[in-house]
C-alpha angles and dihedrals in degrees: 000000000000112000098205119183117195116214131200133152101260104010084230106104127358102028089046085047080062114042083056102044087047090053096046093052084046094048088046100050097041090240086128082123091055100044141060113160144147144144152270144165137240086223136069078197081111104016105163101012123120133241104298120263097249098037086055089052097049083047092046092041078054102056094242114140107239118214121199115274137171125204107266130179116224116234134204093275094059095075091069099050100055127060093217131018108205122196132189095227148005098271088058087059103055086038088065099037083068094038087052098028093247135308110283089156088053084236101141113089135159109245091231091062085082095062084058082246117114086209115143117227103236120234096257090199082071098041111026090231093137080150118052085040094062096051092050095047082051097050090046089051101049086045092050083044104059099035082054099051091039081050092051087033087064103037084055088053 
């Protein structure tokens, strides 16, 4: 099973955009056996909060189910307990490389790094781009998705 935890600034908006889009491929795919994943932020700027009203349209307008989430920081012991830690851009990154005292296990990756594009995701809290946000995080998570289950598919062969 692949223990994934998803990383943005607040886990408000982009890391929860993910936890849900990655369930919902997993759900709808019947890959609940392979997958465990959800999110967290680098930041108690929003501890406790839930997803942010715009992000769970954009998620709703897109047909993803949407479980109950509050905003959550990851702490140094986290790093231990996933099997990637995926961001939505580079501050996220360096962000975790102090919380976790840095990446000897090589586990911290942009989502986007999976689409074979370095792109960052922007913080749409900040642009409005719920959007365009969506469909990047969606892009990234099918992308993540597919190169997993090729990855369990061929250590199974």
């Amino acid at each position: 099973m692949y223990d994934i935890l998803f990383i943005c600034y607040g886990n408000i908006c982009r890391s929860p955009m993910a936890e849900m889009i990655f369930k919902d491929l997993v759900y709808k795919n019947n890959k609940k056996f392979l997958f465990n994943c959800t999110s967290k932020a680098t930041s108690m700027e929003e501890h406790g909060n839930p997803i942010y009203p715009k992000a769970k349209e954009v998620l709703e307008n897109n047909n993803v189910t949407i479980e109950k989430h509050y905003a959550n920081q990851t702490k140094k012991e986290d790093y231990n307990k996933y099997d990637l830690i995926i961001c939505m851009e580079k501050s996220n990154y360096y962000d975790l490389i102090n919380i976790y005292n840095g990446d000897p296990d090589n586990k911290i990756k942009l989502l986007m790094s999976y689409t074979n594009r370095e792109e960052e995701i922007e913080d749409p809290w900040y642009t409005g781009n719920f959007e365009k946000v969506f469909n990047q995080i969606k892009e990234g998570c099918e992308c993540l998705f597919d190169y997993l289950v090729d990855e369990y598919n061929s250590k199974e062969n």
